[in-house]
Every structure is written in C-alpha cells, then in structure tokens.
N, C-alpha and C positions, 0 to 999 in steps of 0.2 A: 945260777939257775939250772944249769947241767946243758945237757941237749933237747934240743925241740924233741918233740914225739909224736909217733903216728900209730894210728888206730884205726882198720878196716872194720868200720862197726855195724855196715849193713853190704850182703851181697845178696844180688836180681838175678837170673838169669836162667833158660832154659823152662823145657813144660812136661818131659818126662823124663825118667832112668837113662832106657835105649834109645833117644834121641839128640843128635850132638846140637848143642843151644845157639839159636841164632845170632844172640846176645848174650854181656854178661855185662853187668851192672854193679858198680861199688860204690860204697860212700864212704869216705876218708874225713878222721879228727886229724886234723896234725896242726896240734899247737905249736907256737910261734914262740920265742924268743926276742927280747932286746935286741936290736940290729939287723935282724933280717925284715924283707920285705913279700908283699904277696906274692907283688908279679913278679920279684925275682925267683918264689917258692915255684910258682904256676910253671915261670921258663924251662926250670929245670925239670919238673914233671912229664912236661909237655916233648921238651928235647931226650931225656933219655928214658921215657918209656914209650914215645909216640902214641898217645890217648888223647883222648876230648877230655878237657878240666874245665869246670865250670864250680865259681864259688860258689853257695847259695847261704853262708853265713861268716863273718868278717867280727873278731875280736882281740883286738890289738890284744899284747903282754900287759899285766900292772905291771909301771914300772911310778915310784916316787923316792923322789932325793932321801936319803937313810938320814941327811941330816938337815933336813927341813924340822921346823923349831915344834911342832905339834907330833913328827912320829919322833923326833926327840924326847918329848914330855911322854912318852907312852910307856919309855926306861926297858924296852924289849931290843935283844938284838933283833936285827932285822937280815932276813936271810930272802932266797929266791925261791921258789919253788916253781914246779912241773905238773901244777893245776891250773886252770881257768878261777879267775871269780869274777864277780858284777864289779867290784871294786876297780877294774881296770878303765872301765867306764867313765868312771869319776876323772879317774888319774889324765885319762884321754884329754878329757875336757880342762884340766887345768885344776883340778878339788885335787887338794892331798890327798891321798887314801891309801888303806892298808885294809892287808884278810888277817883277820887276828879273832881267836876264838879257844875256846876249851879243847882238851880232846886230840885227839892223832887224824890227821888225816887217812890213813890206813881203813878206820873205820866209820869214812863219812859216804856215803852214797851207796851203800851195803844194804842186804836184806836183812842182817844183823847189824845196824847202826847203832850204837850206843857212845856212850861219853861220862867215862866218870865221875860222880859225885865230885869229889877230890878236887878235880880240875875245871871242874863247875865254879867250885870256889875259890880258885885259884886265881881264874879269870875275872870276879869279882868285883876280886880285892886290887887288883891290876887299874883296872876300869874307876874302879872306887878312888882309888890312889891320882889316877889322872886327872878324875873329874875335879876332887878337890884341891890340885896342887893350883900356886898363882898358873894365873893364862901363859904360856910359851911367848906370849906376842908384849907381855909386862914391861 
C-alpha cells in the first residue's frame, strides 16, 4: 500500500495582512495504513509537534484476505493503494470487499473527471464474467 499520507487540506487563522494572528487553525487528511493505530498516529503528533489533535473523522484502511474465495472469483490481482473508499467499511465490519472500477484513479475526483469508454467495457465484461462463473463458495 506504500506509505500513509498526509494532507493539510484546510488552514484558519488570523483577521488581517499587518496583524500577527492570534490563532492558526489546520485540518489534516492523513490516511492510515494496515498496522498502525490512531492513538499511536495522535501520540506521535502530539509529542513531536506539541499541538492540540482532535479527530473529528476515524476510517480504518480496506483491508481483505487477496485470497478469500469471492475476491478470488473476481480473477483481478489485487493490489494496495493510497486512496480512502466506503468499501473499508464493509471490510471493518467483516463483508468481503474490494474498490474495483473502470478508469485510473489519477482522474477520479477532478474537475475534469472522465473514464474511458474502453474501460467501461472492460469493467463489464469482468463483472459479467464473475457474476456468471459457479459461486466461489460451490
């Protein structure tokens, strides 16, 4: 899956140019990783930058077995990646699940989002192929 990553995606702070800001205010994405922990994330924040950390949203890694018998039947390798999906959800709770879709992640949540035709169909046929092979569980 590579390494976690972090994202200062909102900064607060101050009320004019020539005035030095009473406050400064950040909000941090920092995806998580298989094996680490919050509070271990939090300790470390907390101990070498000395800040106030407060979570205000918690979404574990997908993480599912590559050889559980359903992402078996899906006939895709299976790889890690360094996006969030709702699918981790599942996984959380014990539902097999996988992010699997058409298209490059490069150009998913862009102002220019698109997805090839091509791979429209590619994805399909994929889909098509698993729904109708016997059940995994046979």
């Amino acid at each position: 899956m590579g390494s976690p990553t972090t994202n200062v995606g909102l900064i607060r702070g101050g009320s004019q140019l020539n005035i030095v800001p009473d406050y400064c205010e950040i909000e941090v994405d920092r995806r998580t990783v298989p094996g680490e922990t919050h509070e271990e994330i939090l300790r470390h924040l907390r101990e070498r930058l000395s800040v106030e950390v407060e979570l205000i949203g918690v979404c574990d890694p997908l993480y599912t077995d590559p050889q559980n018998p359903f992402v078996r039947a899906l006939g895709q390798e299976t790889v890690g990646a360094p996006w969030f999906c709702d699918a981790a959800f599942f996984a959380k709770s014990g539902i097999p699940a996988v992010a699997f879709g058409p298209g490059s992640i490069a150009q998913a949540h862009t102002a220019d989002e698109f997805v090839e035709l091509d791979e429209v169909f590619r994805a399909a046929r994929i889909i098509e192929k698993f729904l109708l092979a016997p059940g995994p569980m046979a």
